[in-house]
C-alpha distance (Angstrom), angle and dihedral (degrees) to the residues before:
residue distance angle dihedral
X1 . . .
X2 3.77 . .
X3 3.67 136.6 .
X4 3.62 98.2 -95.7
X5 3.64 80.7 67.7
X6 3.41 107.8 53.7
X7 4.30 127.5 96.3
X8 4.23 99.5 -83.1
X9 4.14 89.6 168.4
X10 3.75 144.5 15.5
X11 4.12 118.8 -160.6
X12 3.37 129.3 -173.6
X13 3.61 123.1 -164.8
X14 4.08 128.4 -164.5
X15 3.40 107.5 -151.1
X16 4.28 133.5 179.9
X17 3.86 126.0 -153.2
X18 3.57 131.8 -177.5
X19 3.86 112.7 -92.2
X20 3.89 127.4 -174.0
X21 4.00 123.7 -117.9
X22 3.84 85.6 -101.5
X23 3.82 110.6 172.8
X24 3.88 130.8 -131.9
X25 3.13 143.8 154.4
X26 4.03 89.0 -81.1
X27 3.59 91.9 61.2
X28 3.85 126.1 -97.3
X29 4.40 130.1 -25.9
X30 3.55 113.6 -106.2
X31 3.57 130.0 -120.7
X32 3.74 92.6 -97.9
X33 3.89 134.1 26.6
X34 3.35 123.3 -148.1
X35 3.90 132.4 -137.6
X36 4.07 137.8 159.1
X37 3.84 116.7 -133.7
X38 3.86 109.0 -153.0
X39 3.70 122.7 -147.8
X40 4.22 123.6 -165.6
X41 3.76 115.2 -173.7
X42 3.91 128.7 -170.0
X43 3.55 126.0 -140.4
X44 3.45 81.7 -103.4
X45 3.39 100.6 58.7
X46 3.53 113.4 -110.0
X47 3.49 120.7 128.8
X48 3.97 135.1 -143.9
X49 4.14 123.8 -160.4
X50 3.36 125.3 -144.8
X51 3.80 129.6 174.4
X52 4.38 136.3 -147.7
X53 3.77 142.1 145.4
X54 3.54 114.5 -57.5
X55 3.75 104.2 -145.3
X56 3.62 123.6 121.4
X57 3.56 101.4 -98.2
X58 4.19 100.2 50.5
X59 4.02 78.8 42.9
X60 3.30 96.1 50.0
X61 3.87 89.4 51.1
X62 3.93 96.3 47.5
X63 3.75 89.7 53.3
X64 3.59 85.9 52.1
X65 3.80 104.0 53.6
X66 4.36 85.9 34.5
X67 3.83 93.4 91.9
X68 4.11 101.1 52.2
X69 4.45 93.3 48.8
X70 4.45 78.6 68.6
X71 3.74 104.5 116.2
X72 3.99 92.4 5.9
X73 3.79 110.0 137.3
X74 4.16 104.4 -127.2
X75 3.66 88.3 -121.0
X76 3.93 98.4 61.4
X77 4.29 95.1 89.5
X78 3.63 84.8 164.6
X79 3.81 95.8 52.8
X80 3.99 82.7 51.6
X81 3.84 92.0 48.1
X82 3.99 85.0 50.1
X83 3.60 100.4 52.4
X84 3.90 94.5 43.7
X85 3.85 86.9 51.9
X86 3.55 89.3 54.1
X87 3.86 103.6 45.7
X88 3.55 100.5 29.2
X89 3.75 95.5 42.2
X90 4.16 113.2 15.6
X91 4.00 120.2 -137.8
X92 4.11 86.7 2.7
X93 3.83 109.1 143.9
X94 4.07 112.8 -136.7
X95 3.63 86.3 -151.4
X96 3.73 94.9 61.6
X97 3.84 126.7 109.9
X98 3.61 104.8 -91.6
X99 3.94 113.2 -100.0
X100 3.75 120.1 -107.1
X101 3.66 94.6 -134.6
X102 3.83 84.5 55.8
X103 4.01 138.2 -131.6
X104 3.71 111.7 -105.9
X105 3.36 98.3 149.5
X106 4.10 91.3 57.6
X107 3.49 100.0 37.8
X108 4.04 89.0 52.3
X109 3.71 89.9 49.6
X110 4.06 89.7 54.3
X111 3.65 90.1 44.0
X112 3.39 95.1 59.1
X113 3.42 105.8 44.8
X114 4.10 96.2 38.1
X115 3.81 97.8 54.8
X116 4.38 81.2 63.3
X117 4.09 92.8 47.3
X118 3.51 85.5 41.9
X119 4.44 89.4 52.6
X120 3.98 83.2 45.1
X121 3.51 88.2 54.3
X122 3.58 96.9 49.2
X123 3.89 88.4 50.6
X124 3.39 104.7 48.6
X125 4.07 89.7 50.1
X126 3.70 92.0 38.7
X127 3.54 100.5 -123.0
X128 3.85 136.9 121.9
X129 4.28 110.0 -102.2
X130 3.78 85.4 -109.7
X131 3.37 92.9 77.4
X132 3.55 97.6 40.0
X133 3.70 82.9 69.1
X134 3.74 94.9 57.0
X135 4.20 97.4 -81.6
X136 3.45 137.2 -68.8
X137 3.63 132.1 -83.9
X138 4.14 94.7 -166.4
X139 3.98 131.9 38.3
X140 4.22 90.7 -156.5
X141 3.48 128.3 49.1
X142 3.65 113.3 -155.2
X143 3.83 121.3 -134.7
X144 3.57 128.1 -160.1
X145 4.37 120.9 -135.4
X146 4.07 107.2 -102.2
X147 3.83 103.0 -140.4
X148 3.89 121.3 -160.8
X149 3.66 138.9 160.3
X150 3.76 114.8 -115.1
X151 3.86 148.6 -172.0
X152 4.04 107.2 -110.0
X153 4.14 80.0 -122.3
X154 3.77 140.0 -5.3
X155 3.97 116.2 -88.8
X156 4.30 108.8 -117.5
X157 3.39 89.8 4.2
X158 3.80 121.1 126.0
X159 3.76 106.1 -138.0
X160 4.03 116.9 88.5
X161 3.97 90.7 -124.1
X162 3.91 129.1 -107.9
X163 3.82 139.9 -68.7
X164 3.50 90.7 -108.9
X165 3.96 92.0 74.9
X166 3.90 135.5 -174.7
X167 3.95 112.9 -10.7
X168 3.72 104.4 -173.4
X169 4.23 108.8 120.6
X170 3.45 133.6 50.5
X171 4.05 88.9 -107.1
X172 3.41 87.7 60.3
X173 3.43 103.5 43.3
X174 3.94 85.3 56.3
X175 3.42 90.7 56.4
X176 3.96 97.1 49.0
X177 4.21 80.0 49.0
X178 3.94 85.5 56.2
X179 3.62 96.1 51.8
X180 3.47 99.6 40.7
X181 4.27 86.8 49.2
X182 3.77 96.8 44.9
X183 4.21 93.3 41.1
X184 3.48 90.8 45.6
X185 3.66 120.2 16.3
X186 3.91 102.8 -122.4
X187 3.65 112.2 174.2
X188 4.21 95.1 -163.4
X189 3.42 133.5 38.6
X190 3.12 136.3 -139.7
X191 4.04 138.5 -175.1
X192 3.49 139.8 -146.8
X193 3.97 110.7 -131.2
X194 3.81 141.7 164.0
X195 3.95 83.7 85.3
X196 3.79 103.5 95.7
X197 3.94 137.1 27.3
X198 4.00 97.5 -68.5
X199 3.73 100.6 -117.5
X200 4.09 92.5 56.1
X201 4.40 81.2 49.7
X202 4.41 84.8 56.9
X203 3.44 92.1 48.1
X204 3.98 89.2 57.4
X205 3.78 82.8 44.2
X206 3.82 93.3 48.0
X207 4.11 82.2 50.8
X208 3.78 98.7 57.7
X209 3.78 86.4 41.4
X210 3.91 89.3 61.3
X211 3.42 87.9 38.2
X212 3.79 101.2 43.8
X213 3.76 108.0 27.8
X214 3.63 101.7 165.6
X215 4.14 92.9 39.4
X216 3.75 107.2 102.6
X217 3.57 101.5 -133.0
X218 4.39 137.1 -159.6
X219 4.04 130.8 178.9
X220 4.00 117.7 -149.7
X221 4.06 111.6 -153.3
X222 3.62 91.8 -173.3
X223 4.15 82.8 -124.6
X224 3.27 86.6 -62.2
X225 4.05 90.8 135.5
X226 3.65 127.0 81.1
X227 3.64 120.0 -128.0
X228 3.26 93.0 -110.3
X229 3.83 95.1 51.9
X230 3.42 88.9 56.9
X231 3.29 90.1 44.6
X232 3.67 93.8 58.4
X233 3.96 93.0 38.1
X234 4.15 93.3 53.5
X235 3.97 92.8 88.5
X236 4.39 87.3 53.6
X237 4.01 85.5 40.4
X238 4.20 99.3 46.5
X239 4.00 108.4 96.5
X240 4.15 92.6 17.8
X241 3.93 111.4 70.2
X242 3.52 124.3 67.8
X243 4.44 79.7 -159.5
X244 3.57 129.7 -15.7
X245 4.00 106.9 -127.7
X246 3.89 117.6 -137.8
X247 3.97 104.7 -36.6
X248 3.42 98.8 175.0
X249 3.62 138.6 23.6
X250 3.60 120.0 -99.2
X251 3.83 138.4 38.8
X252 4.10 80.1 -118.5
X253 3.94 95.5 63.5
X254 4.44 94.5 30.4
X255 4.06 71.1 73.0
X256 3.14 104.3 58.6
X257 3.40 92.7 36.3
X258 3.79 88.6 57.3
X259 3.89 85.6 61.7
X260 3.32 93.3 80.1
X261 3.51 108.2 11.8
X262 3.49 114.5 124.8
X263 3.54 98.8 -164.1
X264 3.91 132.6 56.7
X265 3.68 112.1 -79.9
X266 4.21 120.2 -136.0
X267 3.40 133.0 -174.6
X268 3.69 146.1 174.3
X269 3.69 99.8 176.2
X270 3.83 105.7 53.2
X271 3.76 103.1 37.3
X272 3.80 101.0 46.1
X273 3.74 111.3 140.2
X274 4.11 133.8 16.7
X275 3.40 84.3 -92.5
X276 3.32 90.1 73.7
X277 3.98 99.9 49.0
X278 3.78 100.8 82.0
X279 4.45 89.9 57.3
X280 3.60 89.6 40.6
X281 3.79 87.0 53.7
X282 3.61 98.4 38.9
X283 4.02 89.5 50.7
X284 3.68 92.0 37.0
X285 3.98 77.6 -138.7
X286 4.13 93.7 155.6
X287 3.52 144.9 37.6
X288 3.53 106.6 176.5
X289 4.01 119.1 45.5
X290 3.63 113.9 -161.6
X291 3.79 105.2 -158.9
X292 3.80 132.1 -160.3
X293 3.99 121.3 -166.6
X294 3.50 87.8 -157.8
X295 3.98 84.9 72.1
X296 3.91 103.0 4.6
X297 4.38 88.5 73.2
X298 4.17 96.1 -94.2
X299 3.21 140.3 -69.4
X300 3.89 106.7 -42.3
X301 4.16 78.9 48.9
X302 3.87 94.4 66.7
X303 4.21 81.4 45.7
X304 3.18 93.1 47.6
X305 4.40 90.9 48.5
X306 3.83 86.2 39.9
X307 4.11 91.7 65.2
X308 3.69 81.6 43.9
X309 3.65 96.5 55.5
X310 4.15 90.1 46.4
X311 4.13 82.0 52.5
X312 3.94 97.5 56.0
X313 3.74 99.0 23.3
X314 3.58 97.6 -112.2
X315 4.33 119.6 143.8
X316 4.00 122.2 -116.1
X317 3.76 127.7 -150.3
X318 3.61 130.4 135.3
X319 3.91 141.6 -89.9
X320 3.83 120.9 -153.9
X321 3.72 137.5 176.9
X322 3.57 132.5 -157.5
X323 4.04 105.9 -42.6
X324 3.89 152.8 156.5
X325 3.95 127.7 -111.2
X326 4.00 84.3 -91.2
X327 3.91 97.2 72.8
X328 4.35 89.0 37.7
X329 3.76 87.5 57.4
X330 3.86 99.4 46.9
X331 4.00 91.5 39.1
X332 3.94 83.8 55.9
X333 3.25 104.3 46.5
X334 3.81 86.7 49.0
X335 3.67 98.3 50.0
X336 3.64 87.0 42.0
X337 3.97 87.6 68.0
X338 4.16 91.5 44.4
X339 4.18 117.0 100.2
X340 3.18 93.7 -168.6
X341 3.58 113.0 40.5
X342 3.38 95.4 136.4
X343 4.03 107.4 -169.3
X344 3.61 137.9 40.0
X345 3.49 109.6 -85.9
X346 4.23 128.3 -115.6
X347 3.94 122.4 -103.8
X348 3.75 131.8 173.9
X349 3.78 85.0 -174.6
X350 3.99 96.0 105.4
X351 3.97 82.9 61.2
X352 4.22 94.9 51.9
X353 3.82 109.1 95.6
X354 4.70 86.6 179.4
X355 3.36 125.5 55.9
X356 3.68 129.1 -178.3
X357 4.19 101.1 -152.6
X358 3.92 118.4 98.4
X359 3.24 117.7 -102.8
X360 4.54 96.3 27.8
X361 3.57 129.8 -84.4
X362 3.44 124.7 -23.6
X363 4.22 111.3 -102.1
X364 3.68 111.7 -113.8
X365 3.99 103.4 -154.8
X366 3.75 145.0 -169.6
X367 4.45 70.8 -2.5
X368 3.74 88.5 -59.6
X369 3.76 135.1 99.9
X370 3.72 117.7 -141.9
X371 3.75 113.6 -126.8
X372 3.90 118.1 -106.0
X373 4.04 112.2 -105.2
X374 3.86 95.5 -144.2
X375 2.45 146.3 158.2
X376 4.11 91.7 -125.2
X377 4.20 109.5 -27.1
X378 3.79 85.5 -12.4
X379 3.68 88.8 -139.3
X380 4.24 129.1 96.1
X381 3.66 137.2 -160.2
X382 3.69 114.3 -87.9
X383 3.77 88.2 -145.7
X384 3.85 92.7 -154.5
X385 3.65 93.3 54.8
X386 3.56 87.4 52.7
X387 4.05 101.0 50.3
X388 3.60 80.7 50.7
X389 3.66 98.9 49.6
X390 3.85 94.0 44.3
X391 4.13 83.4 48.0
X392 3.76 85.5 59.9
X393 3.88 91.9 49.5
X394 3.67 91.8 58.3
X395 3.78 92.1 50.4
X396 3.64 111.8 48.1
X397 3.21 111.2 65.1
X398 2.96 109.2 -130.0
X399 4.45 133.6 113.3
X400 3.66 108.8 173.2
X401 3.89 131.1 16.3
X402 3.68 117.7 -96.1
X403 3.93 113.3 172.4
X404 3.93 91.5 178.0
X405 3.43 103.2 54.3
X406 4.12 80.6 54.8
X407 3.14 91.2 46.9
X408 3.56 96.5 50.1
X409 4.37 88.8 65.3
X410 3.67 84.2 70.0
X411 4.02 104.8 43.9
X412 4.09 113.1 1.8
X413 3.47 90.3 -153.0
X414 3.70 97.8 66.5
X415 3.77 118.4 136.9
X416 3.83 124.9 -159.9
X417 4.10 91.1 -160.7
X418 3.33 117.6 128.1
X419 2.85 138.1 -131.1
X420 4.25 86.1 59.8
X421 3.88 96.0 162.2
């Protein structure tokens, strides 16, 4: 490989978006949501996109590993993996067995930056980042509708609220299901919990079930149940959830919970990093792993955990957060390359008004999203969107996420502790 393709520049941009007042068990979304869109450009001018938090600590890390990916051909993954390793976390070996407390803060650097060599690399050769990652086995991806209770409009907050209005009953909660189905296809549900007393969050999901009787359906308490709560809510729960996301708290009590369980149990809060594989395992604490490149180490990562889930029987589908068109194109052209992801995937997408891609947001379908034919992400910077978006950075305020403290303008008393139920 020549100069012209080697790493020249690095940029990192903070960006803000408009975000509902979504409830969870946290507290309450605040007015903005913050992201970093990641740019690597060759020598010979191409550029690759990549996409990650944007508070100060994951940018503080980017900027940190930024100065050793100069000169790096896009094609040496291990040479990124080495150079995170050694800014992010000094003296750390990348060939050591990962550690049980996990990594987050390395794998989300590699994320990041690999999903743009990976782009390059699907430029320079022409071909869509699907097949960079060995092909895919699906052109769609399906998505599933993200449910949440919500304020009609954020308290001291400037903006008049959204169309989607107050989400606070089970009626209403069916009606936010309808619009997201009919607008966007979704064929599963799934809803946002940990915000009220448990039984009132059943009868919302014996609502949808009326309402949606062919929809498989799941609820995600954030572990904001006790075991015993969810002990004593398994007999309303047996027959109605497709899984139940992250009840409780820790990987200790999702196995015990799993003892009498009699549904599949998912989580993307207490088996977050390989490290965490051989407990899991050992307590036989989950069934369904919802990964996350963003946190998981990239996209070969959530392969790389997908061959693991076909070893020990264990489900795959995807977690997201609030995000831009970069992350839905590189979390579709990885699922598109999975056999056995087994679930429709997670979006907050339906809920983002900005986006950041030419041309708008991507169309989510029949509840699917089609993958993007390239070449690389198939998607580019629409470079107003951006100026705008890093505009909005600058102005609001705000540097890391911090749902209670929102919360807390609506009832002072709020406390983030779980478990709350």
């Amino acid at each position: 490989m020549n100069k012209a393709d080697r790493i020249a520049d690095v940029r990192i941009h903070p960006i803000a978006f408009r975000d509902p007042p979504l409830l969870n068990v946290a507290g309450v979304h605040e007015p903005w949501a913050l992201r970093s869109i990641i740019e690597i450009e060759l020598e010979n001018g191409l550029v690759g996109l990549g996409e990650s938090y944007g508070d100060l600590v994951t940018l503080a890390d980017l900027e940190r590993v930024k100065p050793a990916l100069i000169g790096l051909s896009p094609f040496d993954l291990n040479a990124l993996t080495r150079c995170v390793y050694g800014a992010v976390a000094p003296h750390s070996d990348p060939a050591a067995t990962f550690p049980p407390a996990g990594d987050k803060a390395r794998a989300t650097a590699v994320g990041a930056f690999e999903v743009a060599m990976l782009d390059l690399q699907g430029q320079i050769l022409g071909q869509p980042l699907h097949q960079i990652l060995g092909g895919a086995v699906r052109d769609r991806v399906s998505f599933s509708a993200y449910l949440f209770y919500k304020f009609a409009q954020h308290r001291d907050a400037p903006d008049p609220g959204d169309d989607w209005g107050e989400v606070l009953t089970p009626e209403q909660m069916v009606g936010e299901a309808r619009r997201m189905v009919e607008q966007y296809g979704f064929g599963s549900i799934k809803l946002k919990g940990g915000v009220f007393e448990p039984e009132r969050e059943l009868d919302a999901l014996d609502a949808l079930r009326a309402a949606f009787p062919k929809h498989p359906l799941r609820i995600d308490p954030n572990g904001g149940w006790s075991v015993e709560t969810t002990r004593r809510l398994m007999p309303r729960l047996d027959g109605l959830l497709e899984y139940c996301e992250d009840p409780v708290n820790s990987l200790a009590e999702m196995g015990e919970v799993a003892r009498f369980a009699t549904m599949p149990l998912a989580t993307n809060m207490c088996t977050i990093a390989f490290g965490h594989i051989p407990e899991t395992i050992r307590l036989n604490a989950v069934q369904v792993i919802l990964s996350d490149h963003h946190y998981w180490g990239g996209l070969r990562a959530t392969q790389h955990l997908a061959w693991i889930g076909r070893v020990f029987g264990i489900g795959i589908s995807m977690h997201s957060n609030s995000h831009m068109g970069v992350s839905l194109a590189a979390m579709a052209h990885v699922a598109a390359t999975i056999p056995n992801l087994a679930y429709a995937c997670d979006t907050h997408y339906p809920w983002q008004t900005d986006e950041v891609i030419e041309g708008g947001k991507l169309p989510i379908e029949g509840g699917m999203v089609a993958v993007p034919q390239g070449p690389g992400l198939g998607v580019r910077l629409d470079r107003d969107a951006l100026a705008r978006l890093r505009q909005n950075y600058r102005d609001c305020g705000i540097r890391k996420r911090d749902d209670a403290t929102e919360m807390r303008k609506y009832d002072p008393a709020f406390n983030p502790a779980r478990p709350r139920f």
